[in-house]
VEXLUM-628392 format. One record per residue (C-alpha): residue in three letters; x, y, z. Coordinates in steps of 0.001 Angstrom, whole numbers, padded with zeros to 6 digits. Example, Ala and Ser with C-alpha at 12.3 -4.5 7.8 and 13.67 -1.06 7.14 Angstrom:
Ala  012300  -004500  007800;
Ser  013670  -001060  007140;
END
This chain:
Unk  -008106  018620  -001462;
Unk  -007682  014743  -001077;
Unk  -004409  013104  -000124;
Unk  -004386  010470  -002590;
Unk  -002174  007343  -003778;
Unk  -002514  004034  -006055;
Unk  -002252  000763  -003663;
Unk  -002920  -002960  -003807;
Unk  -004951  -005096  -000993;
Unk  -002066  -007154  000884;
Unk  -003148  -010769  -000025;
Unk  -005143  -012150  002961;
Unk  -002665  -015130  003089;
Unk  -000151  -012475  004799;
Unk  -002290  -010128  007070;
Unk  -001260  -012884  010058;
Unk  002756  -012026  010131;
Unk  001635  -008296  009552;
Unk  -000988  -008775  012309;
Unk  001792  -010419  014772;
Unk  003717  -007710  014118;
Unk  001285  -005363  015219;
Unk  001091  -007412  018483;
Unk  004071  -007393  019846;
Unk  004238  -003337  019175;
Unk  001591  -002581  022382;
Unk  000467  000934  022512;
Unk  -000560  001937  019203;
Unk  -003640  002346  017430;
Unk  -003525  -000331  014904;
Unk  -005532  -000804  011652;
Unk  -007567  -003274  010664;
Unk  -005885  -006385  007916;
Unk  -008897  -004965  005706;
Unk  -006840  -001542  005099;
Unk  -003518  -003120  004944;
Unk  -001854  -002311  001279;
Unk  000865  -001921  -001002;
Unk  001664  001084  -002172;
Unk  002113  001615  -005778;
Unk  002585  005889  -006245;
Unk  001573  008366  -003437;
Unk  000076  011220  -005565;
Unk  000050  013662  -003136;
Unk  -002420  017090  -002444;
Unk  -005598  016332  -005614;
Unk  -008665  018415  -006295;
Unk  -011771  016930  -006674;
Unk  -010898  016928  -010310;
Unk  -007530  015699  -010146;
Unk  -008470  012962  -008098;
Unk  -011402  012386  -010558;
Unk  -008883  012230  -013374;
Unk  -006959  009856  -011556;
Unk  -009320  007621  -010333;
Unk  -010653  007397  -014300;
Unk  -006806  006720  -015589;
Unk  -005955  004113  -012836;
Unk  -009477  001897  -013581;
Unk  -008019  001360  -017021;
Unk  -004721  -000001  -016293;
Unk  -004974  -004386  -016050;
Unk  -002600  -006956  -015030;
Unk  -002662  -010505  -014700;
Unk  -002497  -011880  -011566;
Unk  001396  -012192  -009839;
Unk  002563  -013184  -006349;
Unk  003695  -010849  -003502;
Unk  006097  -011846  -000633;
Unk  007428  -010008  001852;
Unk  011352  -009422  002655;
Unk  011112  -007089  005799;
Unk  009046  -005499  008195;
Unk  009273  -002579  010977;
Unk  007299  000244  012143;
Unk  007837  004407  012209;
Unk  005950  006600  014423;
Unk  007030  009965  016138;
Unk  007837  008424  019702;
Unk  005363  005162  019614;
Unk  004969  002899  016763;
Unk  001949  004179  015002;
Unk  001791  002296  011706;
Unk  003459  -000732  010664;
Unk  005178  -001480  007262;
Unk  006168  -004074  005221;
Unk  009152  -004372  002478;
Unk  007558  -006221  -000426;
Unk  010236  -008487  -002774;
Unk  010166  -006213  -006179;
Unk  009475  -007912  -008865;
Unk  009008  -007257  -012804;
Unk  005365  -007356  -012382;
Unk  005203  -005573  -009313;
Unk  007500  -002369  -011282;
Unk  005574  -002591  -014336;
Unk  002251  -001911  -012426;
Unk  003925  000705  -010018;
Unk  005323  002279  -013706;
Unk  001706  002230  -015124;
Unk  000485  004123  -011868;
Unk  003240  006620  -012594;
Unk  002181  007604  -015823;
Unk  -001509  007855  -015442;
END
């Protein structure tokens, strides 16, 4: 089984305030700006196949290019801040893609 969901790559001109953020929250095991992303649809438990599927129905979907900003930040964690996340402005491209994810 893989644990699967559809993201985008946070644009590199915003890893630094995500970064910060993860500085000033000591303790934690952070991860590095190259995995930081946007989720789009968390698909949950996949087989192989399933994921397969999924992987084939997501690499047909295209978009033009849109901005992404950021409106809020925090962090969750059972006791210490383990992951940090960031509220990203919605927008009408941003739903439309999250909507295409949806249906594949």
């Amino acid at each position: 089984m893989y644990r699967l969901f559809a993201a985008l790559p946070v644009p590199e001109d915003l890893w630094d305030g995500l970064t910060d953020l993860q500085d000033d929250l000591p303790g934690a095991s952070w991860r590095p700006e190259e995995n930081f992303h946007i989720t789009l649809r968390f698909f949950g438990d996949l087989t192989h196949r399933q994921a397969r599927d999924i992987d084939d129905l997501l690499g047909d979907i295209q978009c033009a290019p849109f901005e992404v900003s950021i409106e809020g930040a925090g962090w969750f964690g059972r006791r210490e801040p383990s992951a940090v996340w960031a509220r990203v402005r919605e927008s009408d491209e941003l739903r439309s893609l999250s909507a295409r994810c949806e249906q594949a």
